[in-house]
C-alpha positions as CSV (number, residue, x, y, z in Angstrom):
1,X,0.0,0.0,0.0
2,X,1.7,3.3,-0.9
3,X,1.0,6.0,1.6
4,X,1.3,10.0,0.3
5,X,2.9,11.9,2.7
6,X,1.7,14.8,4.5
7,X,1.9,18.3,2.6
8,X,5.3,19.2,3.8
9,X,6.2,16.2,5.5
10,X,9.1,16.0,2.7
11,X,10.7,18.9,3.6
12,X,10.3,18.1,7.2
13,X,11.9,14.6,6.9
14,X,14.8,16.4,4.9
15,X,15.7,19.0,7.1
16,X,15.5,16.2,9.7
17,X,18.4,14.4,7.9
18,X,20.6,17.3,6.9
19,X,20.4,18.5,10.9
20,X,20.9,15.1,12.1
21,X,24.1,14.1,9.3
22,X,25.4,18.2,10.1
23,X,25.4,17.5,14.0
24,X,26.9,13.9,13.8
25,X,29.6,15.7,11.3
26,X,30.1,17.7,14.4
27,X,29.8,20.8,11.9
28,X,28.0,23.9,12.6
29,X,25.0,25.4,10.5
30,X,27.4,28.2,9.5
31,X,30.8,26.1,8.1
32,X,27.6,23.9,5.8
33,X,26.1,27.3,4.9
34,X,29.6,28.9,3.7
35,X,29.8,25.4,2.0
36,X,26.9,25.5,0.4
37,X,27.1,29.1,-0.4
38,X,23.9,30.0,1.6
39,X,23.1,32.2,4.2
40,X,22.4,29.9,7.9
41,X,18.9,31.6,8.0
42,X,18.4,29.2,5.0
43,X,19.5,26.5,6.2
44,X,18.2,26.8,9.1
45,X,15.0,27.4,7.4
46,X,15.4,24.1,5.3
47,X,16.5,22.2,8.9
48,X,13.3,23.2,10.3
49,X,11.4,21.9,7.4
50,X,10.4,25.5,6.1
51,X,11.6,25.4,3.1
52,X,13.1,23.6,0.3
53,X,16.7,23.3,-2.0
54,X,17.0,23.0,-5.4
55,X,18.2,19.5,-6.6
56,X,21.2,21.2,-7.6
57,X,21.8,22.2,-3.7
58,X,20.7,18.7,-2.5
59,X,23.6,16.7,-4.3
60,X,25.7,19.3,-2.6
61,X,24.4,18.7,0.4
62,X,24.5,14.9,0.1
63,X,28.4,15.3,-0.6
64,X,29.6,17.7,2.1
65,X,27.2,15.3,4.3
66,X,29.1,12.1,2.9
67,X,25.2,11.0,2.8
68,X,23.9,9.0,0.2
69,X,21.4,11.1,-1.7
70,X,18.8,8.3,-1.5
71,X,19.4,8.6,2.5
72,X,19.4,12.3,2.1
73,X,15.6,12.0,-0.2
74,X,14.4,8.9,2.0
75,X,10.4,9.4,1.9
76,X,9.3,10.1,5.2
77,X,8.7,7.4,7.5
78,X,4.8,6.9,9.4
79,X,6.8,7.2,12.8
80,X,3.5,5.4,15.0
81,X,1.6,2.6,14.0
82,X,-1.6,2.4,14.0
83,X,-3.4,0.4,16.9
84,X,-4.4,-2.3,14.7
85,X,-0.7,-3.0,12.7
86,X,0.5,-2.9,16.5
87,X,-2.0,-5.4,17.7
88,X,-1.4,-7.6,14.2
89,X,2.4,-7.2,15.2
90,X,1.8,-8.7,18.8
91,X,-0.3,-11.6,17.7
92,X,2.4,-12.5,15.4
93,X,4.7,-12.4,17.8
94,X,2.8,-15.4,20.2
95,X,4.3,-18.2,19.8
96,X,2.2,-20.7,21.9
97,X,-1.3,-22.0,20.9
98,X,-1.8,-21.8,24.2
99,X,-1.2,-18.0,25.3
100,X,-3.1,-16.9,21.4
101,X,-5.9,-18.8,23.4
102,X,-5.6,-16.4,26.3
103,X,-5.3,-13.4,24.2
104,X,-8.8,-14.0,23.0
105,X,-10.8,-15.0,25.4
106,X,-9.7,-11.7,27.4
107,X,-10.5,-10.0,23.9
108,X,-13.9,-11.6,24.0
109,X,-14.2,-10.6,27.7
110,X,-13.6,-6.9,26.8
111,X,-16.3,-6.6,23.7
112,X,-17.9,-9.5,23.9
113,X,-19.3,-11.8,21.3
């Protein structure tokens, strides 16, 4: 199932990476904004999700980063699962006949038949 992302969840998720790569880098929003030839209110604009980079800006980015652009233009991620993928996820997880037995008779006790 393909999901679309929010309006602006791109830009969210990239700023996310560039911050994230910048601080492991140990490098400030200034020494990547000389780098980049951009002024840090941009960047710190596009870390913040606020705005975009051209594609031009992005490879940039993805070198001074030593990030692989796909990393760099991952889609966002749905960060929380929904309560039923969680409680498909548990079930899975049972191993014994026995405890999946459990499992739905308190299920039953909770909403009935």
């Amino acid at each position: 199932m393909t999901h679309i992302a929010p309006p602006g969840a791109f830009d969210t998720n990239l700023g996310q990476v560039v911050r994230d790569r910048r601080t492991a880098l140990d490098m400030s929003q200034d020494a990547l904004a000389a780098d980049l030839s951009i002024s840090a209110p941009v960047l710190r604009r596009v870390e913040q999700g606020l705005t975009s980079l051209p594609v031009a800006d992005l490879l940039r980015v993805a070198g001074i980063l030593q990030i692989d652009l796909h990393a760099l233009l991952q889609e966002p991620q749905i960060r929380e699962q929904s309560d039923a993928s969680r409680l498909v996820a548990g079930w899975l997880m049972i191993e014994s006949a026995k405890d999946r037995r459990a499992v739905l008779d308190f299920l039953h006790t909770l909403v009935g038949d």
